[in-house]
N, C-alpha and C positions, 0 to 999 in steps of 0.2 A: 170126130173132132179131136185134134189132138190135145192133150195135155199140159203139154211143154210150156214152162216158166221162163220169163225171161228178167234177166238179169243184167245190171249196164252199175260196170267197175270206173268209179272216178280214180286217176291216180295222180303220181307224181315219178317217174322211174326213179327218179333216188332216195325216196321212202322205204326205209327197212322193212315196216311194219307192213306199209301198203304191198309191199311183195311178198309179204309172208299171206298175207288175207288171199293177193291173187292165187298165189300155187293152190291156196286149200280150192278156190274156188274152179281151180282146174280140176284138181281130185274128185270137185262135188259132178262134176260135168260126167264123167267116169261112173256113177251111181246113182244120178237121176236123170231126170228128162229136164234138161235144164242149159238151156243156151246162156252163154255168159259173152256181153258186148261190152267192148273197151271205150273208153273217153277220159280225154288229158285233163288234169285239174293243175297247182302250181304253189310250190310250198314259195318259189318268189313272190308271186303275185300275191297271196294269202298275208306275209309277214312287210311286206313293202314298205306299207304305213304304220307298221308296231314299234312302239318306243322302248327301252328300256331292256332288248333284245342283247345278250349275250354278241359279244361284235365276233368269235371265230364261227358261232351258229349265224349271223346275220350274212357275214361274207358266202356260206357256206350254200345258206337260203337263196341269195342273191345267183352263184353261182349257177344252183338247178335249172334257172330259167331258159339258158343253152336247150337240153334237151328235151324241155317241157316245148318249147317252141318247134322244136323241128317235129314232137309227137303230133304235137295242133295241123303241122303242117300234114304230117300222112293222113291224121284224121276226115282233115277236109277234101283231101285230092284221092288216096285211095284209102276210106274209113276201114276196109276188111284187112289191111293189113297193118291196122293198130295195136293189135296182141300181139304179133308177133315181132315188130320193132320197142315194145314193151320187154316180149318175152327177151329177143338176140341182149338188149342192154341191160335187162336185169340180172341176167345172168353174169356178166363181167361186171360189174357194179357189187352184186350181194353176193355171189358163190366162189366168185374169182377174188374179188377185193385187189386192197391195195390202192385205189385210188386217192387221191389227194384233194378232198375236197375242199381246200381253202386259193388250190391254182383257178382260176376262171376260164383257165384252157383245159383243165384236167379228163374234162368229157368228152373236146373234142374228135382225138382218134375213135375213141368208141366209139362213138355215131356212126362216124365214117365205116368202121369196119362193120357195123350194123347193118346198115343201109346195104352195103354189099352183100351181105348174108341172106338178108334176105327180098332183095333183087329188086328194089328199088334205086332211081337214078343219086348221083350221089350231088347231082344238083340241092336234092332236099337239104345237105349240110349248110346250106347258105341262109336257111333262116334262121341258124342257131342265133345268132350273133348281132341281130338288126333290131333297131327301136323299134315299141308298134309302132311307129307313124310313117316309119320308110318305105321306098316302096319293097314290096315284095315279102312284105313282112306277113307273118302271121300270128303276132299280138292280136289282134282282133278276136282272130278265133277263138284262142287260146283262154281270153278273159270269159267271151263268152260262156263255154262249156265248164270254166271254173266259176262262175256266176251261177248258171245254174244247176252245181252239184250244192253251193252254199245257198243256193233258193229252195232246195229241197230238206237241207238239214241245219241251217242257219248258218250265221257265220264266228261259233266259236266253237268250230271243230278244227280238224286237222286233215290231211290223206291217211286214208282212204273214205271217199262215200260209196256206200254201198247203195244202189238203187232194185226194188223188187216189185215189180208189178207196179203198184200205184205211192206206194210206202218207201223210205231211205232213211237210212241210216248212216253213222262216222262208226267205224270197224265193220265186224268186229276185231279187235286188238288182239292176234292172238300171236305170241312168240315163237311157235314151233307148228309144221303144216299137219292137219290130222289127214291121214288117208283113211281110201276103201269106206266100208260103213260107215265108221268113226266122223268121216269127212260129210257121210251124208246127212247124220242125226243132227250134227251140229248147223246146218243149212235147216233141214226144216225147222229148227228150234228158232234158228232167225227167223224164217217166213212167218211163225208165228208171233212170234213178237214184235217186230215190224210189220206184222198187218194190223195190228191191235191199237186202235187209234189213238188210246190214251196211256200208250206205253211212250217212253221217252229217254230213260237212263237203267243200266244196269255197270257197275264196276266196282270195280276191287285196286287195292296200293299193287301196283307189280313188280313182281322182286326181281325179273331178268330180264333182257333186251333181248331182240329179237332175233332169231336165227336160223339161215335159210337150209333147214335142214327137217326130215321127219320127224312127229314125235314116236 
């Protein structure tokens, strides 16, 4: 009987943080027995209804829903190839930078050149951009899967949830990616305290942002 743990990453592709947590948990893959499954969450959808929102982060928020929609869309139509339309845009997003996140077009070449990369039709670019109610939309999905990453961890966290076996968590928040061991200690330290049922918060003030680079 095997072993192997499985793992389902809630994101949002334009979450610094939520791509610094992925990398490690590609690292973790590398040193345990440990499958890691991708699913779209939506820092739009999340801040939608929040008052009182900073308006160049609200535009900002608003804007991510572009490629949080088109992720929903690979998700539902070919789900195995959601890390890696994850991995093609996060990579020009947090390593390449430069983007302009207050344009409401500023994702859209990405995608496109995304979708090409990694050999999906570039039909998928058409649901960046559609109300869920239209046709062809995939609001639907997209609410769904971010529904229940916030039914697992409630709803005043942020991207990333982390989901483990039966237990989820929001991070962990970590600013620089650990590899090799390093990558694995810090994984099962999670599995341990995220299976512990009356564990709930650990944090500290943090004094740098995120950045998509090794410690």
């Amino acid at each position: 009987m095997s072993d192997q743990q499985n793992a389902t990453m809630y994101f949002d592709v334009t979450c610094p943080f939520a791509w610094v947590t992925s990398r490690w948990l590609l690292e973790v893959e590398k040193v345990r027995d440990v499958e890691i499954q991708w699913a779209p969450m939506s820092l739009a959808v999340l801040n939608e209804d929040r008052e009182g929102l900073d308006p160049a982060y609200a535009r900002q928020a608003a804007n991510s829903k572009a490629p949080a929609l088109v992720a929903a869309a690979i998700y539902t139509e070919y789900p195995e190839k959601t890390g890696d339309f994850y991995t093609a845009m996060g990579e020009k997003i947090h390593n390449i930078g430069g983007v302009d996140k207050q344009d409401p077009e500023c994702y859209d070449q990405l995608i496109k050149n995304s979708l090409a990369e990694i050999g999906l039709p570039a039909e998928f670019f058409d649901a960046a951009h559609k109300a869920d109610d239209a046709e062809g939309s995939y609001g639907e999905q997209l609410r769904a899967s971010h529904a229940k990453a916030l039914e697992l961890v409630g709803d005043d966290v942020g991207t990333p949830v982390v989901r483990l076996g039966d237990r989820a968590f929001f991070g962990p928040v970590l600013t620089r990616i650990p590899r090799g061991e390093e990558a694995g200690k810090l994984f099962d330290a999670s599995v341990t305290l995220g299976s512990y049922p009356h564990f709930f918060e650990l944090k500290r003030s943090r004094t740098e942002d995120p950045r998509a680079e090794f410690a």
